[in-house]
MDAnalysis code that builds the backbone (N, CA, C; Angstrom):
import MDAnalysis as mda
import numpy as np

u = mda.Universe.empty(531, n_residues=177, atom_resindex=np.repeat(np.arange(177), 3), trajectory=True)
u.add_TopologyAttr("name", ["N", "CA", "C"] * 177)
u.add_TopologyAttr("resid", np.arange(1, 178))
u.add_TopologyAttr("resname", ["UNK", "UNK", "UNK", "UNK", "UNK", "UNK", "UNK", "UNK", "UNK", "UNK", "UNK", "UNK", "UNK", "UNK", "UNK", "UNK", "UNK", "UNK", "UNK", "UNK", "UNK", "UNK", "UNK", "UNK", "UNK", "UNK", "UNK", "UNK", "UNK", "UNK", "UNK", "UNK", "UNK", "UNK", "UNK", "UNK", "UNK", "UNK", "UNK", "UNK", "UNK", "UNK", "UNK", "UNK", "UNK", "UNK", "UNK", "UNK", "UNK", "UNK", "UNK", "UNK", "UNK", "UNK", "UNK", "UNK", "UNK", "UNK", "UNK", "UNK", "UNK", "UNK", "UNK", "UNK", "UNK", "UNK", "UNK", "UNK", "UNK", "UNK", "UNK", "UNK", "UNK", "UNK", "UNK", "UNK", "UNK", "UNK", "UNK", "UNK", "UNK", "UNK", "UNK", "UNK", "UNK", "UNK", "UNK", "UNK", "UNK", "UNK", "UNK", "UNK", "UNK", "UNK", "UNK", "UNK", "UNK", "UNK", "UNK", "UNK", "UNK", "UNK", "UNK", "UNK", "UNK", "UNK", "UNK", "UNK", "UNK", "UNK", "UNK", "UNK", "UNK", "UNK", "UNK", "UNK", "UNK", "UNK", "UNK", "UNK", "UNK", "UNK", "UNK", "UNK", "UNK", "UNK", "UNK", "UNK", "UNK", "UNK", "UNK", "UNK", "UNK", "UNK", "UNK", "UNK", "UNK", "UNK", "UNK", "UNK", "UNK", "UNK", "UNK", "UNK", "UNK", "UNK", "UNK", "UNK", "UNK", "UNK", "UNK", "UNK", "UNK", "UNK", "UNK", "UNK", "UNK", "UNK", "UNK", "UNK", "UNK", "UNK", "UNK", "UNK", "UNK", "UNK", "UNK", "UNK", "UNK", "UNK", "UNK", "UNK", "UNK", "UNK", "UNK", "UNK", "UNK"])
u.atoms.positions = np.array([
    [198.913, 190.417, 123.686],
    [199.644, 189.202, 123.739],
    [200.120, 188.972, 125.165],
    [199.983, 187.637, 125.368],
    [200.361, 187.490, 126.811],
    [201.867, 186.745, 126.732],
    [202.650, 186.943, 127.601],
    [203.788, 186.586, 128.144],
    [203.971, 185.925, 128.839],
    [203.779, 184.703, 128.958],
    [203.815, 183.706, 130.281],
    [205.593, 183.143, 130.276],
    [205.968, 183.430, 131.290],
    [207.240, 183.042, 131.958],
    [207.338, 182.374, 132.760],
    [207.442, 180.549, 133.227],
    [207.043, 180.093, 134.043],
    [209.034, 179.899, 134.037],
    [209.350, 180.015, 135.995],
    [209.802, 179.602, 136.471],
    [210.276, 178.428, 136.985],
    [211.540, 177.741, 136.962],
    [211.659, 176.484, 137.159],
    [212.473, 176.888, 138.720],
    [212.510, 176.045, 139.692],
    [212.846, 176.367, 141.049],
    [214.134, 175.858, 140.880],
    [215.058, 176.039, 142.057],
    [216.425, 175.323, 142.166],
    [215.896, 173.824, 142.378],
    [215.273, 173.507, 142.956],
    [215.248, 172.090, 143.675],
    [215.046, 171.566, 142.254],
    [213.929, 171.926, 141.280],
    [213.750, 170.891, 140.155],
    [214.608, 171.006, 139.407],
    [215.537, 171.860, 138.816],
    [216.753, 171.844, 137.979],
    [217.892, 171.001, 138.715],
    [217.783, 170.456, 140.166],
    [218.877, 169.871, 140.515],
    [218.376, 168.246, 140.465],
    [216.799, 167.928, 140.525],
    [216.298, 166.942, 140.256],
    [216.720, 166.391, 138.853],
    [216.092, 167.299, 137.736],
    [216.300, 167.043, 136.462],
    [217.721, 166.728, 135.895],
    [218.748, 167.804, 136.591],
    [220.144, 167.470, 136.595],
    [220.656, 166.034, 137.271],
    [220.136, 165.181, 138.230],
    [220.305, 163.974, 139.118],
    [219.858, 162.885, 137.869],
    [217.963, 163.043, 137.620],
    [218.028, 162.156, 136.599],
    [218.836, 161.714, 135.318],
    [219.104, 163.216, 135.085],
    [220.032, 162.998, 133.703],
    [221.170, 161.671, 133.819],
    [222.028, 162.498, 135.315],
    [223.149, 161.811, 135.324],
    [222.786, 160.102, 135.701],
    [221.817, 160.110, 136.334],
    [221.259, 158.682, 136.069],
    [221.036, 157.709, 135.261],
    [220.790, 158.637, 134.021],
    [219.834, 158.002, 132.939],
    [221.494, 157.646, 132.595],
    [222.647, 158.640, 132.763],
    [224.003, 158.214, 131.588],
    [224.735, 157.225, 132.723],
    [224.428, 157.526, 133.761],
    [225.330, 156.097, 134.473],
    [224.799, 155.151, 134.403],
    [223.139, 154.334, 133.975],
    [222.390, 153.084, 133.523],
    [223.102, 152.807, 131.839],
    [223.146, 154.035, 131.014],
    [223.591, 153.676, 130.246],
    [225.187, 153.488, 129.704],
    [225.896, 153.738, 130.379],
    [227.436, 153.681, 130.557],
    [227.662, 151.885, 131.072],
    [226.736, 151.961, 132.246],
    [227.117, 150.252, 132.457],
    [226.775, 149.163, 131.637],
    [225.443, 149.773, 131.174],
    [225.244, 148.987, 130.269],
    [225.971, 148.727, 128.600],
    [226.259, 149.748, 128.458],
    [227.500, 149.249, 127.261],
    [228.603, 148.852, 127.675],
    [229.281, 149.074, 128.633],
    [230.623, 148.627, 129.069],
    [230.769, 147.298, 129.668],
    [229.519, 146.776, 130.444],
    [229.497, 145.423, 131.259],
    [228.929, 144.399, 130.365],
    [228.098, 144.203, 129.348],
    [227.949, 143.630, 128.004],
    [229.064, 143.512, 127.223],
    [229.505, 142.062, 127.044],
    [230.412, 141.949, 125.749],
    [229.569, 140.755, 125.011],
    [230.023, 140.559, 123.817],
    [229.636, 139.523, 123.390],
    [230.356, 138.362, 123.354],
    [229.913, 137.341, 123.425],
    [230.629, 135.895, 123.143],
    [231.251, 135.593, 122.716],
    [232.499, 134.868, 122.419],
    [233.809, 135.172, 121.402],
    [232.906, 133.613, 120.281],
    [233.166, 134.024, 119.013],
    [232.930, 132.896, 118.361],
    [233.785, 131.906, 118.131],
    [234.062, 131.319, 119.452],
    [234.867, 130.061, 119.330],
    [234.314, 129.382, 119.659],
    [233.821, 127.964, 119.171],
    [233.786, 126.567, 119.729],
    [234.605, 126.088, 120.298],
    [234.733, 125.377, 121.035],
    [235.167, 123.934, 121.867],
    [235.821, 123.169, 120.525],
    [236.891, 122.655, 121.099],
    [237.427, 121.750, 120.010],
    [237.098, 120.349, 119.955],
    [236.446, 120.098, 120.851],
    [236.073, 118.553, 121.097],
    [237.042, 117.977, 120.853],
    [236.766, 115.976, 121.028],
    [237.720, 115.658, 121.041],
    [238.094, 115.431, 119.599],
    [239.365, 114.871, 119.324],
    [240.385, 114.814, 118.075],
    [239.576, 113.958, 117.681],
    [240.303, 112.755, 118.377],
    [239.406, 111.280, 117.731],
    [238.274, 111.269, 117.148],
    [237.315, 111.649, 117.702],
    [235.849, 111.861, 117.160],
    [235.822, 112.627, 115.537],
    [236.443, 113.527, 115.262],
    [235.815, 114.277, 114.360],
    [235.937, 113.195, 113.211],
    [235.217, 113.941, 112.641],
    [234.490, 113.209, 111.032],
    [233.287, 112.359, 111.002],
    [232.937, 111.623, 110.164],
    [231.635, 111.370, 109.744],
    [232.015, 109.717, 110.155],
    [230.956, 109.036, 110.783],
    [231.108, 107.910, 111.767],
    [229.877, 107.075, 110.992],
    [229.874, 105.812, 110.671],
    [228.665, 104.927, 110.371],
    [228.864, 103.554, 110.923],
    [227.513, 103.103, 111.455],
    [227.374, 102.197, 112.234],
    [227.835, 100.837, 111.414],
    [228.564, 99.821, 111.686],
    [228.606, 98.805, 111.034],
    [227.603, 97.609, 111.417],
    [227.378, 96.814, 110.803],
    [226.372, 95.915, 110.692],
    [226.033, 95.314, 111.926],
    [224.851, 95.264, 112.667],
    [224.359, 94.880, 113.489],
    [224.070, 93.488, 113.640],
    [224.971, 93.021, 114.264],
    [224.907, 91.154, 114.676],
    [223.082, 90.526, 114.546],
    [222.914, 89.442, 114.097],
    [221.340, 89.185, 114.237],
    [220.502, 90.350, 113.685],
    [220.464, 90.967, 113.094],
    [219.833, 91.971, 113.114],
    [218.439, 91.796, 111.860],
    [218.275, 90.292, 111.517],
    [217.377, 89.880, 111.292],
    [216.254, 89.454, 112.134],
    [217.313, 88.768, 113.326],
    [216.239, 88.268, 114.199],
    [215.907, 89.416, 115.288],
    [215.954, 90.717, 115.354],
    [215.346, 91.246, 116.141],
    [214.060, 91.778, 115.691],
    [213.199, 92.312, 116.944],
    [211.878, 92.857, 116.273],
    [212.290, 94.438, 115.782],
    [213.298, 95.086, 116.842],
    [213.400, 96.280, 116.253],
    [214.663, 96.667, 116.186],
    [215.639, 97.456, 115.685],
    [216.913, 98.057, 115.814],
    [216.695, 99.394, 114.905],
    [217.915, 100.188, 115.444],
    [218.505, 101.114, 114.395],
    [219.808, 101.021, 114.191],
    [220.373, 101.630, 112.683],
    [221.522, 102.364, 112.877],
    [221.453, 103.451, 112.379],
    [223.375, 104.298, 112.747],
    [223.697, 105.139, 113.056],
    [224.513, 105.607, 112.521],
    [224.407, 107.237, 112.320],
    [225.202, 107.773, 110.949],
    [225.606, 109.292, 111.829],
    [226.840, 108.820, 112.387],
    [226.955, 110.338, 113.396],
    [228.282, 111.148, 112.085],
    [228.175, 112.333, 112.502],
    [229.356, 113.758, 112.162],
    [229.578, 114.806, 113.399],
    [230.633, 114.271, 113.328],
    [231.336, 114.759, 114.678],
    [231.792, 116.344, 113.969],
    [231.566, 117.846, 114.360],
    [232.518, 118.889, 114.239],
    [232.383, 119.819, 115.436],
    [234.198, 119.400, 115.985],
    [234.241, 120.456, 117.058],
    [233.576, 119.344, 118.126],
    [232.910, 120.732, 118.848],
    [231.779, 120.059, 120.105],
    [230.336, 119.535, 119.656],
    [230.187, 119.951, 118.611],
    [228.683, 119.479, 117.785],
    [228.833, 117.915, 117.302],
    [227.305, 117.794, 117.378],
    [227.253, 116.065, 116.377],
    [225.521, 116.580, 115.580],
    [225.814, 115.765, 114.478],
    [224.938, 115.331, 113.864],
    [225.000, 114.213, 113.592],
    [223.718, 113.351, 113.697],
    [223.136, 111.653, 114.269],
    [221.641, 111.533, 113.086],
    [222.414, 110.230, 112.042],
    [221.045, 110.222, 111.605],
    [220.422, 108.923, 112.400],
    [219.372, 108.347, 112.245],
    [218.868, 107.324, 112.865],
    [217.857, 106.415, 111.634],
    [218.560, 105.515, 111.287],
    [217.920, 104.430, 110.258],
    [216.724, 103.488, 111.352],
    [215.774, 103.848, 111.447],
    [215.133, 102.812, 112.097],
    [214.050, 101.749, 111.564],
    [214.198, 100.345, 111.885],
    [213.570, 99.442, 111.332],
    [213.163, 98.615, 112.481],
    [211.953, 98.029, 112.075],
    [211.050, 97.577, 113.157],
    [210.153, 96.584, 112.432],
    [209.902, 95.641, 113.134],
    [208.427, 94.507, 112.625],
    [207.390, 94.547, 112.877],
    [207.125, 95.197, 114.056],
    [205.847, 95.615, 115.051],
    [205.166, 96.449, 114.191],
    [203.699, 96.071, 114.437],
    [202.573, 96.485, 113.202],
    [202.405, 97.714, 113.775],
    [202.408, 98.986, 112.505],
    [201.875, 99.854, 113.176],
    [200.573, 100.753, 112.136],
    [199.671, 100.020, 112.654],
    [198.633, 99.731, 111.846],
    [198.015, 101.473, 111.856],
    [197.818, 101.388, 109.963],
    [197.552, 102.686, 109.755],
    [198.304, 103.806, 110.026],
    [199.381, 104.030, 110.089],
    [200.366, 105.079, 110.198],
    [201.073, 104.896, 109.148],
    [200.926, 106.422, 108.797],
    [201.760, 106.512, 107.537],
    [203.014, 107.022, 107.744],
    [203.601, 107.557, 108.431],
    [204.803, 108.140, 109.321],
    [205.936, 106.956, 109.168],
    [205.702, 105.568, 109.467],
    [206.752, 104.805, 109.774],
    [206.886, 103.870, 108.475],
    [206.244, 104.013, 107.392],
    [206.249, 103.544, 106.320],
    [206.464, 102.452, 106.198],
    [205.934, 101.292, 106.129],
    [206.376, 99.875, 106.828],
    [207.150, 99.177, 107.521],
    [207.385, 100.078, 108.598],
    [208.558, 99.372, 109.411],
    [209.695, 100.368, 109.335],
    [210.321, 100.975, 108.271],
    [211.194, 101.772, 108.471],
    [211.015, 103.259, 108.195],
    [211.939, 104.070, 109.065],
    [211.897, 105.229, 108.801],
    [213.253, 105.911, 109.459],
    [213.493, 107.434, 109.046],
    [214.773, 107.789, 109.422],
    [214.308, 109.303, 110.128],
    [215.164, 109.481, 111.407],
    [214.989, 110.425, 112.225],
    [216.332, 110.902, 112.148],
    [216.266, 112.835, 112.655],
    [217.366, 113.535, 112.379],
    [217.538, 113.835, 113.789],
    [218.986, 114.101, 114.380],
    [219.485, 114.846, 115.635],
    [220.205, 115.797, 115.269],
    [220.642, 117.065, 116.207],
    [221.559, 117.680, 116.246],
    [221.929, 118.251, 117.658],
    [223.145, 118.570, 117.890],
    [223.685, 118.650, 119.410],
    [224.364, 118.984, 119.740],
    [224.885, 118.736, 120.978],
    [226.520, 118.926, 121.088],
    [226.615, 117.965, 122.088],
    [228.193, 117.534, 122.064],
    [228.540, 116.299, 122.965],
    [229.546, 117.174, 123.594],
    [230.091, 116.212, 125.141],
    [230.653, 115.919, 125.663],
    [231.172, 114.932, 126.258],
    [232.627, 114.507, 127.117],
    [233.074, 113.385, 127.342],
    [233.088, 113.714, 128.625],
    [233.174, 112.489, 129.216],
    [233.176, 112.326, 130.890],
    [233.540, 110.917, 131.388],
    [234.657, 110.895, 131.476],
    [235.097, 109.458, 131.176],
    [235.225, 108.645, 130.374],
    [234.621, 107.054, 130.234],
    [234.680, 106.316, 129.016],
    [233.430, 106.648, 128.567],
    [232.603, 107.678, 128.515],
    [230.938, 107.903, 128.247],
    [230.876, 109.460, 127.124],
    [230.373, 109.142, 126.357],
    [230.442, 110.055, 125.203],
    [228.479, 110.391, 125.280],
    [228.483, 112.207, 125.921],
    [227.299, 112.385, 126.228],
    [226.446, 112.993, 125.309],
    [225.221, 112.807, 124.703],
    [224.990, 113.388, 123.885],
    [223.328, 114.306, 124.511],
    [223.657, 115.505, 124.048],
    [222.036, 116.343, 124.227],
    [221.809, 117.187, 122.954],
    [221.032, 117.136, 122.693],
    [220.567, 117.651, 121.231],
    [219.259, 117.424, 121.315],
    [218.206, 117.918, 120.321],
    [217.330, 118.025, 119.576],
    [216.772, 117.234, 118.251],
    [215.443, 116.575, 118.309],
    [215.620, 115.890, 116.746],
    [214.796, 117.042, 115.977],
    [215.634, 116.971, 114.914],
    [215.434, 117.902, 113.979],
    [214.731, 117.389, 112.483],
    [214.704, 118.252, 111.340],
    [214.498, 117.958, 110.440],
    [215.686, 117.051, 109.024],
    [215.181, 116.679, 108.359],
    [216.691, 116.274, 107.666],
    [217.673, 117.152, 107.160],
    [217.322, 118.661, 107.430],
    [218.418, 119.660, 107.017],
    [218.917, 120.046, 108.335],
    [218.662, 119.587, 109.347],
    [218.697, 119.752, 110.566],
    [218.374, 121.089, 111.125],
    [217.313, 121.422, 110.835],
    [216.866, 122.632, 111.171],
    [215.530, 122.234, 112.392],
    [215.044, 123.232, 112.622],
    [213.508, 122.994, 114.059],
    [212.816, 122.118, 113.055],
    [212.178, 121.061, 113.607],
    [211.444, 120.177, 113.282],
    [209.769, 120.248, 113.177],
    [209.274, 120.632, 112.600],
    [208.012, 121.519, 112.434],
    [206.707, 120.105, 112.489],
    [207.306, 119.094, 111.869],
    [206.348, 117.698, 111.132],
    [206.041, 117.214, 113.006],
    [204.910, 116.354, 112.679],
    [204.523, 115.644, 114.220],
    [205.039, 113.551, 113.918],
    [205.303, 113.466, 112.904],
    [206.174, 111.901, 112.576],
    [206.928, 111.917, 113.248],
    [207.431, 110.454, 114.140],
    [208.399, 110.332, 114.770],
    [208.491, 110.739, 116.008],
    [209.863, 110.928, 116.646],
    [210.230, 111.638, 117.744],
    [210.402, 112.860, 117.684],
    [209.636, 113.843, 118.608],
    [209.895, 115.415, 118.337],
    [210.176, 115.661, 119.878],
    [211.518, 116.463, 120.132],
    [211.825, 117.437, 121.263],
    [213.232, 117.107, 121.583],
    [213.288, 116.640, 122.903],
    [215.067, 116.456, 123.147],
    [215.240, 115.191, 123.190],
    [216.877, 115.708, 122.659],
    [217.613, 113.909, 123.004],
    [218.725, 114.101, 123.321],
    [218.640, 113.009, 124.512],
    [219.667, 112.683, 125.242],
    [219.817, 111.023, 125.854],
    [221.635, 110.890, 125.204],
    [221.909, 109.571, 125.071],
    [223.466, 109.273, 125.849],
    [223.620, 108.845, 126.073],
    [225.281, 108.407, 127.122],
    [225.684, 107.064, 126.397],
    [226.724, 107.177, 125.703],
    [227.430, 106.022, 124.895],
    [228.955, 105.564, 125.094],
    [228.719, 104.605, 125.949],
    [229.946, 104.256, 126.731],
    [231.290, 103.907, 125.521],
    [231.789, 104.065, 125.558],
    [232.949, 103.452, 124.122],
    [234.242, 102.342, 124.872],
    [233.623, 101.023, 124.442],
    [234.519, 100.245, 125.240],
    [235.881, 100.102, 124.687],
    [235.662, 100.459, 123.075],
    [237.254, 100.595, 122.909],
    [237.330, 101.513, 121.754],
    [238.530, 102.109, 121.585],
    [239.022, 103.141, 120.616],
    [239.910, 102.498, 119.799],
    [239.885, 102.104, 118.555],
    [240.981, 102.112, 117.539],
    [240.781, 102.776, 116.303],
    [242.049, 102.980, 115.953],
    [242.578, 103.807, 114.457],
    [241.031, 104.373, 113.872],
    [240.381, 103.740, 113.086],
    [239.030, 104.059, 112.781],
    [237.678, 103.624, 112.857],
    [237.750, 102.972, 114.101],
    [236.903, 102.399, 114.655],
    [236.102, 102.658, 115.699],
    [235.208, 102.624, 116.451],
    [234.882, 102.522, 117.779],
    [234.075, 101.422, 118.285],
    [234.204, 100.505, 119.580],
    [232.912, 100.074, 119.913],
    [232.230, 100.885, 120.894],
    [230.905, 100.574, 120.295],
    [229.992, 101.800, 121.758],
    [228.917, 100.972, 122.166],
    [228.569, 101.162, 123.619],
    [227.169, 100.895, 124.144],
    [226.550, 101.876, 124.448],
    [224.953, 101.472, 124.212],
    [224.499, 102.848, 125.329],
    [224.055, 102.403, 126.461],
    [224.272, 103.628, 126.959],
    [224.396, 103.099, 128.893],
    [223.229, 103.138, 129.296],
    [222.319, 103.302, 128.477],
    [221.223, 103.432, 129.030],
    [220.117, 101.964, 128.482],
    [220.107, 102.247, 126.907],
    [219.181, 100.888, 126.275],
    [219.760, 99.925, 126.381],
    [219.575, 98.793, 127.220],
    [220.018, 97.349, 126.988],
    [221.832, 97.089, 126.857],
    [221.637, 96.143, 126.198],
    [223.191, 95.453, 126.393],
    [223.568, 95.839, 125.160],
    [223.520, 96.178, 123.796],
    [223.437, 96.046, 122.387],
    [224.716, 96.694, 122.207],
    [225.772, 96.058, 122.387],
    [227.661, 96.764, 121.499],
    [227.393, 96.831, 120.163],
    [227.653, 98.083, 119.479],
    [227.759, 98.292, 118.325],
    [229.194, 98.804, 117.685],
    [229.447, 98.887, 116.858],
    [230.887, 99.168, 115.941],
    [230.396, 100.433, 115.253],
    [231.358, 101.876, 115.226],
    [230.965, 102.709, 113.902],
    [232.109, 102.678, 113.785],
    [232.615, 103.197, 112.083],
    [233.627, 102.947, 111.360],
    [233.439, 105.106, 110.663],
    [235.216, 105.208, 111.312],
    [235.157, 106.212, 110.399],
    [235.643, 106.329, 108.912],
    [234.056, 107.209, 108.093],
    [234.439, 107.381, 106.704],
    [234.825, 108.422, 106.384],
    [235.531, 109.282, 107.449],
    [235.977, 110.909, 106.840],
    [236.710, 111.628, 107.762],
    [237.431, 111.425, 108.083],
    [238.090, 112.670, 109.272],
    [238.285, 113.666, 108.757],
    [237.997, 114.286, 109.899],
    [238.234, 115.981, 109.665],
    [238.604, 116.547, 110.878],
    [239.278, 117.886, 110.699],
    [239.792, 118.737, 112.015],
    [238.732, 119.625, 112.224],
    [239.074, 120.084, 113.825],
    [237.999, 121.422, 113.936],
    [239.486, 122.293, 113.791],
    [238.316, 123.332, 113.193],
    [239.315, 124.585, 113.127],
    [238.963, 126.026, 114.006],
])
């Protein structure tokens, strides 16, 4: 039977001893300099919260196209449905079902003056990732000036499409908590 005794030198036991302490000071920072995120939202603003619907759109016979709007304000989040109706032929598409159809958002807002900003995603109607190719698919982003604030009301433009003042009326307040 053979006996093999292999020798380890000083230099590599002081190597192996260096890595070690290496390997525990990568892993020391790394648990200690990692925290996680506190699960708090943003309270957004007061006014906003609850469930918001667009009131009746002036002429809204005589245009070729409009939507309205069915926002829920919680916290810093919104959810935005989008009623859209249109006259413009859209020949052979089954997606817009004669003229009307309804698209989902979800997001989060912010304020920045008299401008209520919105970036979000259109989603599905449970508002989940939007998987279908109908409609609008990817981001959205909208800037809705609010020319005036009362009790349960708002008027808003968007600062971006045209001139079109609209009214939503709140049907639900709620607090963030």
């Amino acid at each position: 039977m053979v006996n093999l005794h292999i020798q380890i030198s000083d230099k590599q036991k002081i190597k192996n001893i260096n890595t070690i302490k290496l390997t525990c000071c990568f892993c020391l920072v790394f648990v200690f300099a990692c925290t996680f995120n506190p699960n708090k939202r943003n309270p957004g603003a007061q006014y906003l919260q609850g469930q918001w619907q667009q009131d009746s759109i002036n002429l809204d016979t005589g245009l070729v196209e409009y939507k309205k709007r069915q926002f829920k304000f919680t916290c810093d989040s919104f959810y935005l449905v989008l009623h859209n109706f249109s006259k413009a032929y859209f020949a052979g598409d089954t997606c817009y079902k004669n003229g009307r159809w309804t698209e989902f958002v979800k997001g989060v807002y912010s304020l920045s003056g008299d401008t209520i900003v919105l970036k979000g995603a259109y989603t599905s109607p449970v508002f989940k990732l939007k998987k279908s190719r109908c409609y609008t698919t990817g981001s959205f982003d909208e800037r809705l000036i609010y020319q005036s604030n009362y009790d349960s009301v708002l008027v808003l433009k968007s600062a971006v499409a045209g001139k079109m003042v609209f009214k939503i009326l709140n049907k639900q307040h709620q607090v963030c908590f």
